[in-house]
Short mmCIF file of the C-alpha atoms (twelve columns), coordinates in Angstrom:
data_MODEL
# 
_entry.id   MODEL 
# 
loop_
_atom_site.group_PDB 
_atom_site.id 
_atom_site.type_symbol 
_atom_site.label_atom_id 
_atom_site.label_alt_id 
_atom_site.label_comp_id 
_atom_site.label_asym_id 
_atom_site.label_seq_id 
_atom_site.Cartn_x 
_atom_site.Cartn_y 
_atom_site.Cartn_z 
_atom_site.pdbx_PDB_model_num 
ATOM 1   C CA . UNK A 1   -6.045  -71.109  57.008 1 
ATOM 2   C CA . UNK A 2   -4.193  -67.675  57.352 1 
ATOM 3   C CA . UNK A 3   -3.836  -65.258  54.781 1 
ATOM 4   C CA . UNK A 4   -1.568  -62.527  54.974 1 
ATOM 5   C CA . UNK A 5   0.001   -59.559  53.018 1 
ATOM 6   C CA . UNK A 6   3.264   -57.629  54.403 1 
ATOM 7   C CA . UNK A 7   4.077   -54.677  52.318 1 
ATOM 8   C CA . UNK A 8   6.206   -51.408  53.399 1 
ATOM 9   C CA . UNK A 9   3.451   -49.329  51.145 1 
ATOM 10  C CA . UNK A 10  0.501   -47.901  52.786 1 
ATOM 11  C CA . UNK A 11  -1.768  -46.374  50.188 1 
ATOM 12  C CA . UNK A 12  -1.475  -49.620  48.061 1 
ATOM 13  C CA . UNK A 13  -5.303  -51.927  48.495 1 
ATOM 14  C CA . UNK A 14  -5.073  -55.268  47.475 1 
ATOM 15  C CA . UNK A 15  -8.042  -57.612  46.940 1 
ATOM 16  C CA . UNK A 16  -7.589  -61.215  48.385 1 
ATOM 17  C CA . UNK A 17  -10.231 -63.846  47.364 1 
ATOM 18  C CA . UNK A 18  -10.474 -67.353  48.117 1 
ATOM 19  C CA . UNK A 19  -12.165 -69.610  45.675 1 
ATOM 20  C CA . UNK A 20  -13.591 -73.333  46.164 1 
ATOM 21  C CA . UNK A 21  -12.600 -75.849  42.874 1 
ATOM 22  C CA . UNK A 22  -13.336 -73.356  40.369 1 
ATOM 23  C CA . UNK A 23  -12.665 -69.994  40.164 1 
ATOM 24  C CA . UNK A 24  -16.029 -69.284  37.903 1 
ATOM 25  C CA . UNK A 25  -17.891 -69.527  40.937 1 
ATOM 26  C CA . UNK A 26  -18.170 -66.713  43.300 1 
ATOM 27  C CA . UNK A 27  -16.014 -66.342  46.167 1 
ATOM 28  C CA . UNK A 28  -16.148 -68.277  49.330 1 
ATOM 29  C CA . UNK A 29  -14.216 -65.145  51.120 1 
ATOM 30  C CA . UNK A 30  -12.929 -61.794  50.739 1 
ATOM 31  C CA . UNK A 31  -10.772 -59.383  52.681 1 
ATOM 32  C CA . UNK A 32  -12.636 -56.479  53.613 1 
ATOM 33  C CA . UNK A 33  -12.205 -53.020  52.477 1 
ATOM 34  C CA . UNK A 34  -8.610  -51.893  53.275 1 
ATOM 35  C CA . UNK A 35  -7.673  -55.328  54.990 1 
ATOM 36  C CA . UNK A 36  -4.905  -56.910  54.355 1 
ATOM 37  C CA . UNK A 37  -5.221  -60.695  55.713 1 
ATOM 38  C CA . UNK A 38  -7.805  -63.547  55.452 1 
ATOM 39  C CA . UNK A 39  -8.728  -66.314  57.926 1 
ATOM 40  C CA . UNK A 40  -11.069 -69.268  57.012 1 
ATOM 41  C CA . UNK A 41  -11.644 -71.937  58.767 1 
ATOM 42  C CA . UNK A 42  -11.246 -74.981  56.215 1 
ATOM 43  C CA . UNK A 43  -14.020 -77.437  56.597 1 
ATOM 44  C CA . UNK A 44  -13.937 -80.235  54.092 1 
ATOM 45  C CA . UNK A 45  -11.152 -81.560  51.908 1 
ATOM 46  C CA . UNK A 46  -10.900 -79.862  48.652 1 
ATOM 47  C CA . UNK A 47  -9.352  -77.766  46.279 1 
ATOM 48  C CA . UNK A 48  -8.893  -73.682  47.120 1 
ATOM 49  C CA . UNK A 49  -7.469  -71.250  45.190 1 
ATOM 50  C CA . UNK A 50  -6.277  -68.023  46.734 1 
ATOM 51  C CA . UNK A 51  -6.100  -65.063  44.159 1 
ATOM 52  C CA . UNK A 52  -4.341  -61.789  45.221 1 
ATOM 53  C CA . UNK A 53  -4.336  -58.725  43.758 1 
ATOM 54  C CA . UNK A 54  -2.871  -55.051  43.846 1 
ATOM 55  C CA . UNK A 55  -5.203  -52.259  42.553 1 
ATOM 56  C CA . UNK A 56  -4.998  -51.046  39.254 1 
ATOM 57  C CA . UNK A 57  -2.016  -49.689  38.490 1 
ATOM 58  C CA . UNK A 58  -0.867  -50.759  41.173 1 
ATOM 59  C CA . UNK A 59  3.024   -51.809  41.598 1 
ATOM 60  C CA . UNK A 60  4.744   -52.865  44.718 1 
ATOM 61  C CA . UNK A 61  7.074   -55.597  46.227 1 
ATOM 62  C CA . UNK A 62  5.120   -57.155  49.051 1 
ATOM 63  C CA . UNK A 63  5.435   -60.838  51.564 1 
ATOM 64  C CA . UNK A 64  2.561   -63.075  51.129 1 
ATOM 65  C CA . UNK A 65  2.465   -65.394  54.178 1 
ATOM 66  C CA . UNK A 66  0.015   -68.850  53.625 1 
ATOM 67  C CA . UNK A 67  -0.243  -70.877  56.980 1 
ATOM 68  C CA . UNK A 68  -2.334  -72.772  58.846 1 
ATOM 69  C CA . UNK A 69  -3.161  -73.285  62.448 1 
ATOM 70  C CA . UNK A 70  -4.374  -75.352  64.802 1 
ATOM 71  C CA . UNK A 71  -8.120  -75.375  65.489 1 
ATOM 72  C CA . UNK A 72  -8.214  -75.769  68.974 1 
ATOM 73  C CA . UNK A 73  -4.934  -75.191  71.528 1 
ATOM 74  C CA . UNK A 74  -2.947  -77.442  73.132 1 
ATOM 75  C CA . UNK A 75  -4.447  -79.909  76.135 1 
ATOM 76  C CA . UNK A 76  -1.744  -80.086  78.454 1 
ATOM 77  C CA . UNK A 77  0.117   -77.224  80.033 1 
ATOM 78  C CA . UNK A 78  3.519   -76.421  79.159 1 
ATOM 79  C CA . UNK A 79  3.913   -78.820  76.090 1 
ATOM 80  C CA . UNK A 80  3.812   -79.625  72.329 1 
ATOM 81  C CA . UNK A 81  3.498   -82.199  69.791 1 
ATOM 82  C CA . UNK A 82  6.616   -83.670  70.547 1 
ATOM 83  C CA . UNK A 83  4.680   -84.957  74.300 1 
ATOM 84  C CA . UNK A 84  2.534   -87.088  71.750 1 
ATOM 85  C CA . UNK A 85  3.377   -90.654  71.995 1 
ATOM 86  C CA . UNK A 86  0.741   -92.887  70.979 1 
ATOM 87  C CA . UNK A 87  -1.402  -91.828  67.750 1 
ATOM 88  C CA . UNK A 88  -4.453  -92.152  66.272 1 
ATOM 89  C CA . UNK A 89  -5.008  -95.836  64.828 1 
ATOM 90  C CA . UNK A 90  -2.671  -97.053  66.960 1 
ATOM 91  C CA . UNK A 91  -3.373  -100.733 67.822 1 
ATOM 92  C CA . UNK A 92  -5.101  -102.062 71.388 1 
ATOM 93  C CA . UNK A 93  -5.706  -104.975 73.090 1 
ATOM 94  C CA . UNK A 94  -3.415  -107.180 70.379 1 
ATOM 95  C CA . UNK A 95  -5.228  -105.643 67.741 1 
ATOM 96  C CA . UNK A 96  -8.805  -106.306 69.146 1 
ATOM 97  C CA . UNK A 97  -9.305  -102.303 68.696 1 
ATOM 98  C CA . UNK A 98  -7.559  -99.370  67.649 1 
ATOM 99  C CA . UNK A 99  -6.529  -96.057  69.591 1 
ATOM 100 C CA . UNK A 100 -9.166  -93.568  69.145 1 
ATOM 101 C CA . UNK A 101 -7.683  -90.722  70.091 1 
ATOM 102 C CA . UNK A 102 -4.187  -89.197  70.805 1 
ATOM 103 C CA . UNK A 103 -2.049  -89.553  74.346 1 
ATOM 104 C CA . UNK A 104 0.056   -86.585  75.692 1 
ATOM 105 C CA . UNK A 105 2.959   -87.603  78.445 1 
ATOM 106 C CA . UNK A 106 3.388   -84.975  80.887 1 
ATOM 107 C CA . UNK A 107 4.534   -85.800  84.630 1 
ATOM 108 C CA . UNK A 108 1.613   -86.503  87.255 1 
ATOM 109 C CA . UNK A 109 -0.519  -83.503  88.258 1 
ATOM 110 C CA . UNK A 110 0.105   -81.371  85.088 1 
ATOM 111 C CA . UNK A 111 -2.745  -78.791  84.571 1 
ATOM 112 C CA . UNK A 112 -4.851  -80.310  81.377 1 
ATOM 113 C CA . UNK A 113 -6.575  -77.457  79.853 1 
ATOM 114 C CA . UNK A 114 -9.885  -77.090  77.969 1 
ATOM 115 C CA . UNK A 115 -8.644  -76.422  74.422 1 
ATOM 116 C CA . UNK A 116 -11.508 -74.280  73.379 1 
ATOM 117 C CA . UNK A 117 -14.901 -72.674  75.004 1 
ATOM 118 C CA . UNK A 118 -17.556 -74.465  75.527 1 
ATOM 119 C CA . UNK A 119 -19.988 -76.440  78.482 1 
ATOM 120 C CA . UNK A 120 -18.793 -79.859  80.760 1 
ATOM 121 C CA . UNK A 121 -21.235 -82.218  79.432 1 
ATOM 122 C CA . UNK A 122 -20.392 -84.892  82.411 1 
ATOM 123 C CA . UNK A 123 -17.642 -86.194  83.795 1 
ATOM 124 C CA . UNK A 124 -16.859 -89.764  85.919 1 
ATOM 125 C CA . UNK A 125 -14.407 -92.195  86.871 1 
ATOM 126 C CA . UNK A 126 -15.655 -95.486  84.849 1 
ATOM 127 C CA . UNK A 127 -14.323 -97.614  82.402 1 
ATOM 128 C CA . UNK A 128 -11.184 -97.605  80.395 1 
ATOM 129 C CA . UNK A 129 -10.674 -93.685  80.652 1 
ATOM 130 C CA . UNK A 130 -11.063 -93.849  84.353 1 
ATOM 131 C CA . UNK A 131 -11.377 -90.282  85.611 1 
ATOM 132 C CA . UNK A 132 -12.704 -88.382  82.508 1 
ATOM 133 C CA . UNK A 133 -14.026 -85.235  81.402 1 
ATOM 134 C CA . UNK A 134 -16.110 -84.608  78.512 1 
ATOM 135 C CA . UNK A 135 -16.745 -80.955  76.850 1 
ATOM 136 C CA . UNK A 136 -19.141 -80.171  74.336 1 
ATOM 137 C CA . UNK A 137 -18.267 -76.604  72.047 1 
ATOM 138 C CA . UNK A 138 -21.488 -76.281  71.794 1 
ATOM 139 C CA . UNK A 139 -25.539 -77.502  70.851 1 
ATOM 140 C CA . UNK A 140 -24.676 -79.399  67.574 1 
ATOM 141 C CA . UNK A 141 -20.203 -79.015  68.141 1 
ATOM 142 C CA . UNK A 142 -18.146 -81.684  68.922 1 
ATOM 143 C CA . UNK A 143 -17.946 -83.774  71.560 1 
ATOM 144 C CA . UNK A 144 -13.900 -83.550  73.593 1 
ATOM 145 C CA . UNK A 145 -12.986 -86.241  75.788 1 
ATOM 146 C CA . UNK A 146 -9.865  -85.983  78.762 1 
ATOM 147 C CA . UNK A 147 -9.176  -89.254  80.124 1 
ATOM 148 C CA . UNK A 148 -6.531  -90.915  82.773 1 
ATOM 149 C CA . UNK A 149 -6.884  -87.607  84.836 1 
ATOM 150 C CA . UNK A 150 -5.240  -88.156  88.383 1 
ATOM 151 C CA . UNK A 151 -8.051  -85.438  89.733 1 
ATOM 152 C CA . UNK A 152 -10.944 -83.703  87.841 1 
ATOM 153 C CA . UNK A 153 -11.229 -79.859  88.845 1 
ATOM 154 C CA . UNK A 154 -14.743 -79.272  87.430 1 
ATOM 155 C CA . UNK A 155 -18.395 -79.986  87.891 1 
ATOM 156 C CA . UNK A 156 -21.035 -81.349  84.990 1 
ATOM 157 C CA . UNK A 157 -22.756 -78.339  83.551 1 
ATOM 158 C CA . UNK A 158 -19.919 -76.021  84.254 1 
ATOM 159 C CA . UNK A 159 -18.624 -73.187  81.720 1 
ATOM 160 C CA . UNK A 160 -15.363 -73.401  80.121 1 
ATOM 161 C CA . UNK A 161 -13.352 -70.746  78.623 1 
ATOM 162 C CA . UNK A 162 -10.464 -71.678  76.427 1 
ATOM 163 C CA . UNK A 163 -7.693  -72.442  78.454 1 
ATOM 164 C CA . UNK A 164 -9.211  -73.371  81.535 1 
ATOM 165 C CA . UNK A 165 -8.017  -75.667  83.715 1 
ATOM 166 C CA . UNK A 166 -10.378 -79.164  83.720 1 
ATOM 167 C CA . UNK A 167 -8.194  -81.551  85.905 1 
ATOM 168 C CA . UNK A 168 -4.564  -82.725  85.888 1 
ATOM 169 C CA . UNK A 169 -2.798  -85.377  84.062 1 
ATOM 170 C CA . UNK A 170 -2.512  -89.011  85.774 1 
ATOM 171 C CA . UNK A 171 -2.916  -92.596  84.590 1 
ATOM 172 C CA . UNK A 172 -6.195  -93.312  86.177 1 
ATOM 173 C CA . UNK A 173 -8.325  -96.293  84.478 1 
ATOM 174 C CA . UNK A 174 -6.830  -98.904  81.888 1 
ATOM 175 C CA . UNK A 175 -3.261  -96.663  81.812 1 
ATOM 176 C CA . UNK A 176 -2.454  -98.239  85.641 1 
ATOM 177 C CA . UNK A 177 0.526   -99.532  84.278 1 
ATOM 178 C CA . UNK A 178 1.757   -96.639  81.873 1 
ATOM 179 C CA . UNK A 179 3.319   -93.781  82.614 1 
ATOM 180 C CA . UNK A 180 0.914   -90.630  83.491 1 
ATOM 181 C CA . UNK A 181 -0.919  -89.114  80.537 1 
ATOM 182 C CA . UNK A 182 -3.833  -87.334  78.830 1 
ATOM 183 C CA . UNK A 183 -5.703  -89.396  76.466 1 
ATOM 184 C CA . UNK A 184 -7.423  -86.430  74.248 1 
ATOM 185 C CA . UNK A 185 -10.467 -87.955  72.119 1 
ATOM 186 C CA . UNK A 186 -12.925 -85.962  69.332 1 
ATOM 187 C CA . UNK A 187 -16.590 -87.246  68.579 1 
ATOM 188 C CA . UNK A 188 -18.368 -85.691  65.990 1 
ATOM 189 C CA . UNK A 189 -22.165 -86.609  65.617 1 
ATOM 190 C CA . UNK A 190 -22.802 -89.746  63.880 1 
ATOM 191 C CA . UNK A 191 -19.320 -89.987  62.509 1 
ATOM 192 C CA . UNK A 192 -18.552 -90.902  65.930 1 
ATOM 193 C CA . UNK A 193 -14.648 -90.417  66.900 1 
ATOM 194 C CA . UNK A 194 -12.270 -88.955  64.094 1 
ATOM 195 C CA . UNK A 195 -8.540  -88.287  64.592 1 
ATOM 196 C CA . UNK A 196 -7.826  -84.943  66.861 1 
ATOM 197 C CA . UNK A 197 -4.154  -84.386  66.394 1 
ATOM 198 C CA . UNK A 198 -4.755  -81.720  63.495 1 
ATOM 199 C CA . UNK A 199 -6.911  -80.015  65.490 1 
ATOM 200 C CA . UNK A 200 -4.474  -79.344  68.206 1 
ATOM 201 C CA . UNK A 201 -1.258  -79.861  66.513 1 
ATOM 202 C CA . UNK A 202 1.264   -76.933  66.821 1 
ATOM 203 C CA . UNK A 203 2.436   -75.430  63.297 1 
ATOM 204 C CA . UNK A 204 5.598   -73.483  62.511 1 
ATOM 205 C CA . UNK A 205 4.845   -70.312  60.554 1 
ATOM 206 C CA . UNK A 206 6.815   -70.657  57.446 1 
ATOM 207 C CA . UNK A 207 9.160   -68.690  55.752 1 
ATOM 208 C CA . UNK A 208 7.168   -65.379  53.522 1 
ATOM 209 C CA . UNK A 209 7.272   -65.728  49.593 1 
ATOM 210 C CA . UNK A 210 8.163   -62.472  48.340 1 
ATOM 211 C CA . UNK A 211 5.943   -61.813  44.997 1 
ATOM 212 C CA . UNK A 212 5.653   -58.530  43.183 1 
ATOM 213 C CA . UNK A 213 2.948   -57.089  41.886 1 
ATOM 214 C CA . UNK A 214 2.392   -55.680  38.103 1 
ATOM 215 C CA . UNK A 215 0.766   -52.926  36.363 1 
ATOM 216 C CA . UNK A 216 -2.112  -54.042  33.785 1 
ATOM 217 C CA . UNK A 217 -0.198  -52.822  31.164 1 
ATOM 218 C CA . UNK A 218 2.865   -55.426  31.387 1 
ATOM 219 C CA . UNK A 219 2.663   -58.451  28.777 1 
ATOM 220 C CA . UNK A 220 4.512   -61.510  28.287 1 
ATOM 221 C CA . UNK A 221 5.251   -63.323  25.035 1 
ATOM 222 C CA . UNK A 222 5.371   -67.491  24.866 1 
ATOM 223 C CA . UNK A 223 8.859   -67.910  23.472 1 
ATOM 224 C CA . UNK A 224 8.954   -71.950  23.736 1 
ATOM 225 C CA . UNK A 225 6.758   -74.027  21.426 1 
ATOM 226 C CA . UNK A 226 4.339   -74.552  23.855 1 
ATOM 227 C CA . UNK A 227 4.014   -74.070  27.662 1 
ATOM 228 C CA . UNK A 228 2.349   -75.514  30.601 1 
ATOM 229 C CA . UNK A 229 -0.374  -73.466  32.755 1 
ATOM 230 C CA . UNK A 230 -0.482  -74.613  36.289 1 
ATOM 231 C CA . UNK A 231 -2.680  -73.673  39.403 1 
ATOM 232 C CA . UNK A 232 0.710   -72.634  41.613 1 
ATOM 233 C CA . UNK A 233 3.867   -71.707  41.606 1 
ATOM 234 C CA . UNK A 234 5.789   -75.453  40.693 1 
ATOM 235 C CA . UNK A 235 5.562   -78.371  38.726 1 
ATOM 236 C CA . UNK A 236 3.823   -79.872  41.482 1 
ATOM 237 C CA . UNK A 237 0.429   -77.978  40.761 1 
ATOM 238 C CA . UNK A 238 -1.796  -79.374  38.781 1 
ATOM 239 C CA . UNK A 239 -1.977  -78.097  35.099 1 
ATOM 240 C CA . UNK A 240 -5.285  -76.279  33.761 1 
ATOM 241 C CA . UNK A 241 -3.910  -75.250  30.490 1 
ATOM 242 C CA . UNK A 242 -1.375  -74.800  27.700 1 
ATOM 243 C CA . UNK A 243 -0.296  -72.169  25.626 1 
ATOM 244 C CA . UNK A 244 1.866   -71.749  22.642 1 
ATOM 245 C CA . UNK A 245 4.466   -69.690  20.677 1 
ATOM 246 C CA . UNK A 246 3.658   -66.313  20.442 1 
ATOM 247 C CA . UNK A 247 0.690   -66.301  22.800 1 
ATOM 248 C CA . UNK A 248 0.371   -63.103  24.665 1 
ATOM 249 C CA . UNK A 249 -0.634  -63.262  28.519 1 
ATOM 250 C CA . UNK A 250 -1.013  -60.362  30.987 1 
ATOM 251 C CA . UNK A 251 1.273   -60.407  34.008 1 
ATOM 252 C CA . UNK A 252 0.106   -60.784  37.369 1 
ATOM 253 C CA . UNK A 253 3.159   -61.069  39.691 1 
ATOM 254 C CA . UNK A 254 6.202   -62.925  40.081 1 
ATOM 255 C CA . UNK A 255 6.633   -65.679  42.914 1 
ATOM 256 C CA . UNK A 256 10.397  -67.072  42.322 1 
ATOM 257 C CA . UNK A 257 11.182  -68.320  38.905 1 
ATOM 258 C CA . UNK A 258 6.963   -68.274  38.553 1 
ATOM 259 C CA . UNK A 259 5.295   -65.641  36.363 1 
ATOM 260 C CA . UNK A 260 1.226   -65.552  37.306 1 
ATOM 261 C CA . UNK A 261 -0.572  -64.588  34.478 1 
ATOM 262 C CA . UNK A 262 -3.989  -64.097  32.726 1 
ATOM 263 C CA . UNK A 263 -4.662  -66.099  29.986 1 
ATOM 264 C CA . UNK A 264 -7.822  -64.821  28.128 1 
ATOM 265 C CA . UNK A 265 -9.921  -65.562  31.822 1 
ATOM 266 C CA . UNK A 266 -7.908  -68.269  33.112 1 
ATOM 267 C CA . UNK A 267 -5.478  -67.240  35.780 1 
ATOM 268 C CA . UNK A 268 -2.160  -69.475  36.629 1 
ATOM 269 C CA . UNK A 269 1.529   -69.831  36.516 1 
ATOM 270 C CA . UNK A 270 4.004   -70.598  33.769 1 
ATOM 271 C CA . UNK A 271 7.630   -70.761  34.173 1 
ATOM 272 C CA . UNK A 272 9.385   -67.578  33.559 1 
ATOM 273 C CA . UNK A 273 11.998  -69.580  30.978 1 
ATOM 274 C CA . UNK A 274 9.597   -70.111  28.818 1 
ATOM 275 C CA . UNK A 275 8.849   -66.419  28.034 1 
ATOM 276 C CA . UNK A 276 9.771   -62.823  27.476 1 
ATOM 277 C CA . UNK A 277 8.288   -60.216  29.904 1 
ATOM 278 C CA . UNK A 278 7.690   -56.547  28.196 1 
ATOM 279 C CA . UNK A 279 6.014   -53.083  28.949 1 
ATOM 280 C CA . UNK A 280 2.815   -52.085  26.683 1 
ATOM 281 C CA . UNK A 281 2.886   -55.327  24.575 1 
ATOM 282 C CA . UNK A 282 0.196   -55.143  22.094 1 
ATOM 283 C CA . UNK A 283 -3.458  -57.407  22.948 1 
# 
């Protein structure tokens, strides 16, 4: 996960913290002093809430950009995800077993490249994977298996740096009769495999949201009935609260037609119909 804060302003800090479920808790990660961007490395499924804020006083139009990468790169030289052909789960041998990995079609002899650092645990030409290489990233990592290689470049116990180049792409072992590929495979302990395409698929960077930041002392007013809170920016969030006519919340920032706010300790968003921003309201 990428955090990231464009502004124009210089001598404006803001303070980005990630939270885990719930935002009583203290914070998984911080920017550091005068930083502007955050980088985390997401472990486990969940719920993570990112909370970003100017310094007091503090008012400015900045870009927040929210993205994610890929956790290792690419296997295959010169490619992308739209090489990948046969997924995950796919089924084998009429159904008898499933694909436990991803293949990458490249023509034969196409560098294959270790995807991150790490040592060459063994390799061999055996089996269903034929001429293989397996990588380990390190004493308790993951185990990364290349199979199908038309040559292996590389000798068991060998050091690999990211982007090295392990052997080249063929259609050695059970893949005689396919075109040349790489089957790429992850093992993880005593999970055993577990699907590898989001650790090497490519992401585009999206679009930045443009929010604007608040002094403390702007207010909003509930002027509907009752409103929704929610954790983001669209009725897709989930919602954490409610408030109701007359309620008085502190303004945050604006992300679109989304006002984030303070509610007594809670932070979310509420749509900005359903209120009345002013300067100095009363507490």
């Amino acid at each position: 996960m990428k955090i990231k804060i464009l502004t124009d302003t210089l001598d404006k800090k803001f303070f980005i913290n990630l939270f885990e479920e719930d935002e009583s808790s203290n914070a998984i990660l911080a920017n550091d002093k005068g930083e502007r961007s955050l980088s985390y490395e997401v472990e486990k499924n969940g719920i993570y809430k990112l909370v970003v804020q100017p310094e007091i006083y503090g008012t400015t139009s900045f870009q927040l950009e929210l993205y994610t990468e890929p956790s290792f790169a690419f296997p295959v030289l010169g490619k992308s995800n739209k090489a990948i052909l046969s997924f995950w789960g796919a089924t084998r041998d009429g159904g008898r077993r499933s694909h436990e990995g991803i293949d990458v079609f490249a023509e034969r002899g196409t560098p294959v490249l270790a995807v991150t650092s790490g040592r060459v645990s063994s390799v061999a030409n055996k089996g269903l994977g034929g001429k293989q290489v397996w990588q380990r990233t390190g004493v308790l990592g993951l185990s990364l298996y290349y199979a199908h290689l038309d040559s292996i470049l590389v000798k068991t116990g060998e050091r690999l740096k990211l982007g090295d180049t392990l052997g080249l792409v063929g259609n050695t072992g059970n893949a005689r009769t396919t075109a040349p590929h790489l089957h790429f495979g992850i093992y993880e302990g005593y999970r055993g495999a577990i699907d590898p395409l989001p650790f090497v698929k490519m992401r585009e960077r999206p679009d930045s949201t443009e929010l604007k930041s608040s002094p403390n002392e702007k207010w909003a007013i509930i002027s509907a009935s009752r409103a929704n809170l929610r954790q983001g920016p669209h009725t897709a969030y989930k919602k954490i609260g409610e408030v109701a006519l007359q309620d008085s919340l502190q303004v945050l920032g604006l992300s679109g037609n989304w006002v984030h706010i303070k509610f007594k300790k809670q932070r979310a968003f509420v749509d900005q119909s359903l209120l009345s921003i002013g300067q100095s309201i009363s507490k």
